[in-house]
C-alpha angles and dihedrals in degrees: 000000000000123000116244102255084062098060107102112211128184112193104192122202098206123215135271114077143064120354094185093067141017117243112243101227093093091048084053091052091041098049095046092048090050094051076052096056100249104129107158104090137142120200123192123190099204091178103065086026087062101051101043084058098045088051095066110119094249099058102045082052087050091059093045089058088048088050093048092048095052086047087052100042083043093056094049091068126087094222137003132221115227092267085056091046088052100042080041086062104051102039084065080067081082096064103115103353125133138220095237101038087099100057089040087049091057095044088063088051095051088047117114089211115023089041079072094044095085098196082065091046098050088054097054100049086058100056090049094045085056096044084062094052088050091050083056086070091075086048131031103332094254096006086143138078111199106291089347142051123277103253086198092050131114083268112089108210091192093053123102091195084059103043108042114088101285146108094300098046097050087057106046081049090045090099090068112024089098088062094032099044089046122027103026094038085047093048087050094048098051085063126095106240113291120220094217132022117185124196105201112199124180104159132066084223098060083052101097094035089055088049079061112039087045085065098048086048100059094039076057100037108024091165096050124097106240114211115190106198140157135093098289087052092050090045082054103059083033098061102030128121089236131329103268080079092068096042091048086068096043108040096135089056133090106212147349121226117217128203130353107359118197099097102039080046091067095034089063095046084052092054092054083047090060097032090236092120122160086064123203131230103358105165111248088013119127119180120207103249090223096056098035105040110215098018105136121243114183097068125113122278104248108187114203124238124192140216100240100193084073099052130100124247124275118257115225102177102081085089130067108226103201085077099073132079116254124083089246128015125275111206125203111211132162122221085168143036131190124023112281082208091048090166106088102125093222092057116110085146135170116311104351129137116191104353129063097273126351122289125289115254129168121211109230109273088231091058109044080046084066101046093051094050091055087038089062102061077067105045146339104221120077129173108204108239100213148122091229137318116223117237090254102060086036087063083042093058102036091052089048097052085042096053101035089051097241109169105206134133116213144172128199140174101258127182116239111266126178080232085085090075098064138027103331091077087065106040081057091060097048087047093057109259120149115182129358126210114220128205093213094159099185157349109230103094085210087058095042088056088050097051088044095228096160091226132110099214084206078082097042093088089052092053098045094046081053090052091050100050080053087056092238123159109237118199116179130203132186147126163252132219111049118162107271089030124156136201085245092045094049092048086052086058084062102035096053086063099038093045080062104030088140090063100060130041100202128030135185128184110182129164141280115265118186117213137196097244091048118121082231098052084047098046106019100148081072082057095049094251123139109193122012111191143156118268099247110248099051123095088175098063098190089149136019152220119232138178121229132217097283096045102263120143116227141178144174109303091024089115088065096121123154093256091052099057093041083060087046096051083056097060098060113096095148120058097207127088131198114324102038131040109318105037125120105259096357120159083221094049089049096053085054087051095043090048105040098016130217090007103057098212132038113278087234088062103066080055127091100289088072101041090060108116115233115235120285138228121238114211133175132234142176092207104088091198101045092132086068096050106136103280133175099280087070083051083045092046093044088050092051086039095064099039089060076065097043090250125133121200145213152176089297094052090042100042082068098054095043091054094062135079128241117258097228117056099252086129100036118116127242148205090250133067118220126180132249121211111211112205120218086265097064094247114119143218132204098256100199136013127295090247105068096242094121099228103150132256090191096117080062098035091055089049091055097048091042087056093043091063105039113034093030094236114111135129109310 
């Protein structure tokens, strides 16, 4: 038996998410460990760890040569399949970049000034949005999108045969082995054998990363047990067709944890303490059956929740905040947990089990009091990590922030009340808040009864006008596609936006995705859905296909019609995404609430100072059709294409069509040489004519790339 403060323990946050703030999950475990004794922990954040590293002049200058050989080795050949069209395409990402941009980039982030000028800003989100296109190059060539990967890529995230350590893994990964495979595997042996190393993934986009990274760990620590957790593990296990799967990606590990995590977390450090490991029946823990002979694998999955009034409180301090990338932290932190509403018929949400998320649950006043004021020695600004708060607790909390003095700012993702018209507006403001994200899901009051939101959209311009006099942010989500949807119902999702553009600042209408653990996939016939079935080709269902009442099959993206992307086109007003300034809850988005109020961003900065275009980059190339070179829309296309189908495809099915060449001549070589322009962003235009003459496209090209900054559209 060792006694707790013995038990060595390593939690790991895997790449790849946000680099501007670290993810809670690893403080909750932490905290609670520590109330339990067991002191003698170690945290790495091998996100943030990764692309700092990754950021270092050399190797960004490693990555350009790399770019410029691919471009010379490209132009030698007479004619180019649609892999080398793609990878064609990104390594002109490299055309007047420079090996220290990046770290200039961050620096700006992390600036307490120029993070605020937004023409700055703006500059240096480009240049790290293109960084990540030119580290595709050592993966799939725009695997990413942004600080995530592309859902709609040549990976498939739902595919056993992808994800599992293989071909196609090491090379979605290959952007950051060499960080991966040498700093982090020397950090990890340097250090003396740990009891206990937990992978905490809460991302689809760290999956893959964490497949990786559990292999390296146990060639390191072979006596370690090894614990994979978070929300992307539970949905999993969740979503998958049985649990071999899981376990097909994991087979170095010794058990998942599902659900919330704190307790089962200390129950499993208490077993090691006691040398009783494996452990039975710990609620929400699963052992891999070939690492723990006998552990029983077809019940059902039984997430825990805790009662987080009981909890300790979380410990922020295992990460060192100067390595992200804002100019002030930014803390998640969760007062609540569950949906106090928990009866909208999309929702298949978090850590739930048999209603549509998990169960509502309020941390004692008192309590959450306390951890803000010792948050606060570490940082003013706090989005609120919840599902929703109700109204009641939210007048709790205001008047107690209020009252106690605390001087905070914070943001959170709120439900829609009537409250908002009147004095609860107020009572936010005063309470600190400084902008709300609303799940307002559309527009069409017949779709809003389906989904069984609880709100009369008659009163949602009333509430947000309320929002507005208070100076709080208002960012508004919803979508297209529900089942029963019409083309009417689907523009009044946009024009009810658009009707009230002066009341929100950021806006995001996605589309319907219809989950397993959804009302509407459990009872469709009351949707007016026949048939409800996974996409073949998937073994992690995390959507699926179903056929309406007239027999048409549909699936998420479906709705896309030209008039809806025309509408689209008309919300942004805003060209960043999550996780920079205009996206929706991002710790980015939330300073510039905090800073210029309702409006996110200074009035002077939507004027001509930011619609100049940068100065551009002119290449040369022997290819006269080279802005028609095979991009991510056609991935995009031949995904969309098979799911009409109810197909679903991966690295195998796309390793044939990027093998082939096109049967027109866009990427045929000729005899004459013409001139790219490559915009600050890395995309590109056809500077002059096809025919060599040299008369110049740069009236178009101004209006793409004008487009391209303002209203965040542009070539892919």
């Amino acid at each position: 038996m060792k006694a707790p403060s013995m038990i060595r323990f390593l939690l790991i946050n895997p790449p790849l998410t946000d680099p501007t703030c670290p993810y809670h999950s690893i403080p909750y475990l932490v905290g609670a460990a520590l109330d339990a004794g067991f002191k003698s922990y170690s945290c790495a954040d091998a996100n943030i760890d990764a692309l700092n590293w990754l950021s270092c002049p050399d190797n960004v200058d490693t990555l350009l040569s790399k770019g410029k050989d691919l471009l010379s080795r490209l132009n030698s050949k007479a004619r180019l399949t649609r892999n080398e069209q793609l990878t064609y395409r990104y390594a002109l990402r490299a055309a007047g970049f420079d090996p220290c941009m990046v770290q200039k980039a961050i620096a700006t982030l992390k600036h307490p000034e120029r993070f605020y000028r937004y023409p700055e800003y703006r500059k240096a989100m480009l240049v790290l949005i293109r960084w990540m296109d030119l580290l595709s190059l050592d993966g799939f060539p725009g695997q990413f999108d942004g600080f995530y990967l592309d859902p709609n890529g040549i990976f498939n995230l739902q595919r056993i045969e992808d994800l599992r350590l293989g071909p196609s893994l090491l090379q979605l990964v290959g952007p950051f082995r060499k960080y991966l495979d040498g700093p982090f595997v020397a950090r990890i042996a340097r250090q003396d054998a740990y009891e206990l190393i937990g992978l905490s993934v809460n991302y689809v986009s760290q999956l893959p990363f964490a497949v990786y990274m559990a292999e390296l760990l146990r060639k390191q620590q072979p006596s370690a047990l090894i614990c994979i957790g978070g929300t992307e593990i539970t949905d999993v296990f969740k979503y998958a067709r049985n649990a071999k799967v899981a376990w097909d990606l994991f087979p170095g590990t010794d058990a998942a944890v599902l659900g919330e995590g704190e307790s089962a977390f200390v129950q499993i450090l208490q077993s090691l303490s006691k040398g009783t490991w494996p452990a039975a029946n710990v609620r929400g823990v699963k052992l891999n059956p070939v690492r723990h002979a006998g552990s029983v694998q077809n019940q059902p999955i039984t997430p825990n929740y805790e009662n987080i009034s009981s909890l300790a409180s979380p410990n922020y301090q295992v990460w060192n905040w100067e390595d992200y990338w804002a100019p002030e932290p930014v803390i998640l932190y969760s007062p609540t947990r569950g949906c106090y509403w928990n009866k909208c018929t999309f929702c298949d949400y978090g850590l739930n089990s048999d209603s549509p998320t998990s169960p509502a649950r309020d941390r004692e006043i008192t309590r959450v009091v306390q951890d803000l004021r010792m948050l606060g020695k570490l940082g003013r600004t706090f989005y609120f990590a919840v599902d929703a708060m109700s109204p009641v607790f939210l007048k709790k909390l205001c008047a107690a922030i209020a009252s106690e003095g605390i001087k905070i700012r914070w943001a959170a993702e709120l439900r829609l009340e009537k409250q908002f018209r009147h004095e609860l507006a107020l009572e936010l403001r005063k309470g600190g808040c400084v902008a709300i994200s609303f799940g307002y899901e559309s527009g069409s009051q017949r779709i809003l009864d389906l989904i069984n939101k609880g709100v009369d959209n008659s009163q949602v311009p009333e509430m947000l006008s309320a929002l507005k006099r208070n100076n709080i942010g208002v960012q508004m989500m919803g979508f297209i596609g529900f089942p029963s949807e019409n083309p009417t119902d689907a523009e009044q999702t946009y024009h009810l936006l658009l009707n009230h553009s002066d009341s929100w600042a950021i806006a995001g209408i996605g589309d319907f995705v219809l989950t397993p653990g959804a009302i509407v996939a459990k009872q469709p016939s009351r949707f007016g859905i026949s048939k409800v079935e996974p996409f073949v080709g998937e073994d992690i269902i995390r959507s699926l296909s179903w056929i309406d009442g007239a027999g048409n099959r549909k699936w998420p993206g479906d709705q896309r019609t030209p008039r809806i992307k025309e509408l689209t086109a008309g919300l942004r007003k805003t060209i960043g995404d999550r996780p920079f300034v205009g996206g929706i809850d991002s710790a980015h988005s939330l300073l510039y609430f905090a800073r210029f109020g309702a409006g996110l961003v200074e009035p002077e900065a939507a004027g001509g100072e930011v619609r100049m275009p940068p100065a551009s980059t002119h290449v040369t190339t022997p290819f006269a059709n080279a802005e028609m070179f095979a991009d991510k829309q056609d991935i995009f296309q031949c995904n969309q294409e098979a799911r009409m189908r109810g197909r679903s495809l991966g690295t195998r099915e796309f390793g044939q069509w990027l093998s082939e060449m096109d049967a027109d001549d866009r990427a045929i070589k000729t005899e004459r040489e013409s001139v790219l322009e490559v915009l600050p962003s890395g995309h590109y235009l056809q500077a002059t004519w096809r025919d060599g003459t040299g008369a110049s496209n740069f009236s178009e090209a101004f209006e793409v790339l004008k487009n391209l900054l303002v209203c965040g559209h542009g070539l892919s």
